[in-house]
Every structure is written in structure tokens, then in C-alpha cells.
N, C-alpha and C positions, 0 to 999 in steps of 0.2 A: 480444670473445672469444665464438664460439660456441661451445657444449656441449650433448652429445648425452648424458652419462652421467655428469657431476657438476653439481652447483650452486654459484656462485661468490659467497659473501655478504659485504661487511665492517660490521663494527658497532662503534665505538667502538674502533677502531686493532687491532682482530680479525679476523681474515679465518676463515669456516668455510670448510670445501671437505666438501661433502657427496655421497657416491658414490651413483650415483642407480640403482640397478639393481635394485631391489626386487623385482621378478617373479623374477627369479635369485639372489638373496639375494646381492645386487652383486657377482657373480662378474666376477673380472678378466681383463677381456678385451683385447685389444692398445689398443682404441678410449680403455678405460679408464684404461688404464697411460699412455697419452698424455697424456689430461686432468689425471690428475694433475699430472704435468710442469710441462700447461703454467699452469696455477693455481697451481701452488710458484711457476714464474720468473714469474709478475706478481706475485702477493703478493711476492718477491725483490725487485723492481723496485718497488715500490711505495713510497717512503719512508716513509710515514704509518702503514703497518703495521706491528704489531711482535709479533704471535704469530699463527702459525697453528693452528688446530683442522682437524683430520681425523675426520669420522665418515660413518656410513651411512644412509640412506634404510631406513624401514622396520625386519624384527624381525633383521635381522643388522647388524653392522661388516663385514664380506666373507667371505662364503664358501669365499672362494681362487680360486685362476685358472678359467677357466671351464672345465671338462673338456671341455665341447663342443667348442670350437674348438681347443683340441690338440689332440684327436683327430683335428682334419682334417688337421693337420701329417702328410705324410709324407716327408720326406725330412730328413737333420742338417740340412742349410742352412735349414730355413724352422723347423725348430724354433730353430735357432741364431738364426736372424733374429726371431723371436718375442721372445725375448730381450735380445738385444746391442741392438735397435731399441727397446723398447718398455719390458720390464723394468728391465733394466741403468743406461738413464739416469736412470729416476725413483727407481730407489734409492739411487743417487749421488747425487742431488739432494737428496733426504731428507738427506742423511748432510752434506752439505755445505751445507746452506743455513744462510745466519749468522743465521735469527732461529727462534727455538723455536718447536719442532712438539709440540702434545698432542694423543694418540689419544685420542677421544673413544670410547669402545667400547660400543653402546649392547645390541648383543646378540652373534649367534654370529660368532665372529674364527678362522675357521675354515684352515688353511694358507696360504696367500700371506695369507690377512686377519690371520692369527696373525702373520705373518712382517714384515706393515706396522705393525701396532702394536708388534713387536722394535725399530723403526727407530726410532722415534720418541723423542722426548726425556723423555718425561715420559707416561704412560698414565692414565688415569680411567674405571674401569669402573663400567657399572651393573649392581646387584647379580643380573642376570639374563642375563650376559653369561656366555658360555660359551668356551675355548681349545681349539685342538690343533691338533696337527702331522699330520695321517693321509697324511701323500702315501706312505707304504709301501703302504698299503694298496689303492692301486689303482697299487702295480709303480711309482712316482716318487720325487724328491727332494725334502731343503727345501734347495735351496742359498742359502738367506739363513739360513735358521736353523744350516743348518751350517756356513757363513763367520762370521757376525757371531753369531746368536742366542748360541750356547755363551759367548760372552764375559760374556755379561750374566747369565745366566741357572745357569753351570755345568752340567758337562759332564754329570751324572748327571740333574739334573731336566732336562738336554735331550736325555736317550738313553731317559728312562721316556716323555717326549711322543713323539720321534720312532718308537722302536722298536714301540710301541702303537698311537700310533696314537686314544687312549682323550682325550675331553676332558675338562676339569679346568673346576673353575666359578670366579667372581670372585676367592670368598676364596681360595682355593686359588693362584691366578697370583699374588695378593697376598704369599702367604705365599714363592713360592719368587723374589719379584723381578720379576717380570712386569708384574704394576700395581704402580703409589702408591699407589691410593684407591680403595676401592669404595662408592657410597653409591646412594641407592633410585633406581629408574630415572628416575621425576617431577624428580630433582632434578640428574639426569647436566645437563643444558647448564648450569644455573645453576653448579654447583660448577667445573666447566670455565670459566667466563667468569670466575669469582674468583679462578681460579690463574691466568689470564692477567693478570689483573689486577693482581696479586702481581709475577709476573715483570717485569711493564713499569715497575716501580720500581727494576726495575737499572738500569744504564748499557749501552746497546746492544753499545759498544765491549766490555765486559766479556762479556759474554751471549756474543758473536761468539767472543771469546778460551777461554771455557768451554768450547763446543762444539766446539772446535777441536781443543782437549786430549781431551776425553773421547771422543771419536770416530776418536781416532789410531791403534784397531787396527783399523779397515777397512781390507784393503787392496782395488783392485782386483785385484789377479792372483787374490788367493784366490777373489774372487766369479766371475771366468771361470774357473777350474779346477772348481769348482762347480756351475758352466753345464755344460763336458762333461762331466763324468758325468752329470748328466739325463740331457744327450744320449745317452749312451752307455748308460745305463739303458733309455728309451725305445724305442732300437732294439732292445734283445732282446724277446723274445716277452711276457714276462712284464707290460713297460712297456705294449706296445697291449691285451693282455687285459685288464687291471687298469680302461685307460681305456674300455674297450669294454663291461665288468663294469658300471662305475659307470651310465655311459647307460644300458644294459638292465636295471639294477636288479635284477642278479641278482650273486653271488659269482662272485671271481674264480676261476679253473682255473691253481691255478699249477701248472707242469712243474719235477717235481721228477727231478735227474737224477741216477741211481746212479752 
């Protein structure tokens, strides 16, 4: 398996998958969204595996989708195809893989980074690990945190992240559901490899059947419904200023209409 933008490790029936994109604080870009994928379906495919860890290169967990490269999107179909190609399967994948996924969250989990640690089964921050949702803020959506997140999280501590915009630190995601465990950064891989460890004294068959249950209010329609409005977001004005705001490092110009 070659990879451009994750690193594929297994150790003692653990597979890491570490997103390698450090210079851009692993912003997820289509390249990305792929790799993940396809690191889930071999570790899937792997018998010998029986927990996966998800974390990041360098001082973030993921920054979120890469603003750069939506921005080049201009048309629904290539944004729609951004998505339904690239996004779409690896969150289904997430959601449906029969053996437990822990976000390893080593620093900033930032929108789509926030949005991938939602997914996951089980989260482990380190104490210098920062959340949120800002995709309002430059005119976007969270359509994973507004399909699936709200379920986990409630609908208030997911309307003060989204509507804000404002990020919230370890203890704080601890407090409203977001993590399990926050402990000092030195010690984020070690505590992560001991709650896999934990886990692997269940019974596979059970683990499989657990997550099967708890993950029964995904549906796909909501998360395509979810995709169009981005979409539909995106194409007002408001959507390319906001991305166009971010890259030139200047405030967005929203048009406000009487």
C-alpha cells in the first residue's frame, strides 16, 4: 500500500493510522480522505488486527478539510464529488467497521478534525488538545456533526460549538461527552495502547455486535442531505467569501440583506 499523507503502522494486533500532513496541520484533502479509507479496509481485512488508533503527525489531530482545495471547487458537481467520492466513504467506513476505532487526539481537532474524532468509538485527548466546529465562520457546514455529532454530544453543546464557532480545550469536550480521557501529552500513545488493550479482551464477535447497536442512528440519507446544503451553502456568496476570507487571512465581508 502506498501513502502519500498517512502512515500505516501495526504493533502488537494495533494498527495506528497516523495522518501525515503536518506543514498544513493535516488538513483533509481528497488525497487524505482516501488514505484513510483505504488503511481502515486493510486493517478490516487484516485478521490479526483488532483495534484501530487514529491520530495526527505533528501539533494538531486535523485541522479540517483543507480550505485551499475547496476553494478550487467551482461548480455543485465537483464539490458534490469532493464528497460522495472521497468524504462519504470514509465516514461510512468509520461508522461501519466491525473492530474499534480510538481517536487518538494529540493536539488541535479542528472541523472535519473535530468531526472525525465525533466518529469514532472511543476518544483520548491530550491535555493540550483543543475542539470546534468554526465552519460558519468562513460561510460553511458541519454536515457530520450536524447528521451524526448532535446525537452524541446534544443538541445545545452542539449549537454553542457550531453557532460560535469558539474552541473548547480537552477538559471541557470531556465534560460535555466529546472525550473519555484526557491525560498529559507525553503520555497520550501510551494510555491509548492500554485501552486497546482493554478492549482486546472482549470477544470480537461481541465488539462487532456493540458497534452495530450503538451506531444505529447513522443513517446515510441524513448525511447526503447534509452534503446538499454545504452545497447549497457554498454556492451563495457568502460560502466563497468566507473561503476566500480564510486564505487571505483577512475577515470575511458578509452581505447582509435588508
Amino acid at each position: 500500500m502506498s501513502l502519500q499523507y498517512t502512515r500505516y503502522e501495526k504493533e502488537d494486533r494495533i494498527t495506528w493510522i497516523t495522518l501525515n500532513r503536518p506543514d498544513v496541520l493535516n488538513a483533509l484533502n481528497s488525497g487524505l480522505w482516501r488514505e484513510i479509507y483505504q488503511c481502515l479496509d486493510t486493517a478490516e481485512k487484516d485478521e490479526d488486527v483488532r483495534v484501530v488508533v487514529i491520530t495526527g503527525a505533528g501539533r494538531a489531530f486535523s485541522a479540517g478539510d483543507d480550505i485551499k482545495e475547496v476553494a478550487t471547487l467551482k461548480t455543485p458537481s465537483e464539490i458534490r464529488n469532493f464528497f460522495t467520492n472521497y468524504a462519504a466513504p470514509t465516514i461510512t467506513k468509520i461508522l461501519q467497521l466491525s473492530k474499534p476505532i480510538i481517536a487518538c487526539v494529540n493536539g488541535l481537532a479542528y472541523g472535519g478534525g473535530c468531526e472525525l474524532a465525533m466518529l469514532c468509538d472511543l476518544v483520548i485527548a491530550s491535555e493540550k488538545a483543543l475542539f470546534a466546529v468554526p465552519e460558519a465562520l468562513v460561510g460553511a457546514y458541519p454536515p457530520i456533526a450536524s447528521a451524526i455529532g448532535v446525537y452524541f454530544i446534544g443538541k445545545l453543546n452542539l449549537s454553542l460549538l457550531a453557532l460560535t464557532g469558539e474552541s473548547i480545550t480537552a477538559e471541557e469536550a470531556q465534560r460535555i461527552g466529546l472525550v473519555n480521557k484526557v491525560v498529559p501529552d507525553r503520555k497520550l500513545r501510551k494510555v491509548a495502547k492500554e485501552l486497546a488493550e482493554k478492549i482486546m479482551l472482549s470477544a470480537p464477535t461481541s465488539i462487532k455486535a456493540i458497534k452495530k447497536t450503538l451506531n444505529r442512528k447513522f443513517q446515510p440519507e441524513e448525511l447526503e442531505q447534509a452534503v446538499e446544503t454545504l452545497i447549497a451553502l457554498f454556492e451563495t456568496g457568502e460560502g466563497r467569501e468566507g473561503h476566500h476570507a480564510f486564505i487571505e487571512k483577512r475577515p470575511p465581508k458578509w452581505v447582509t440583506k435588508k
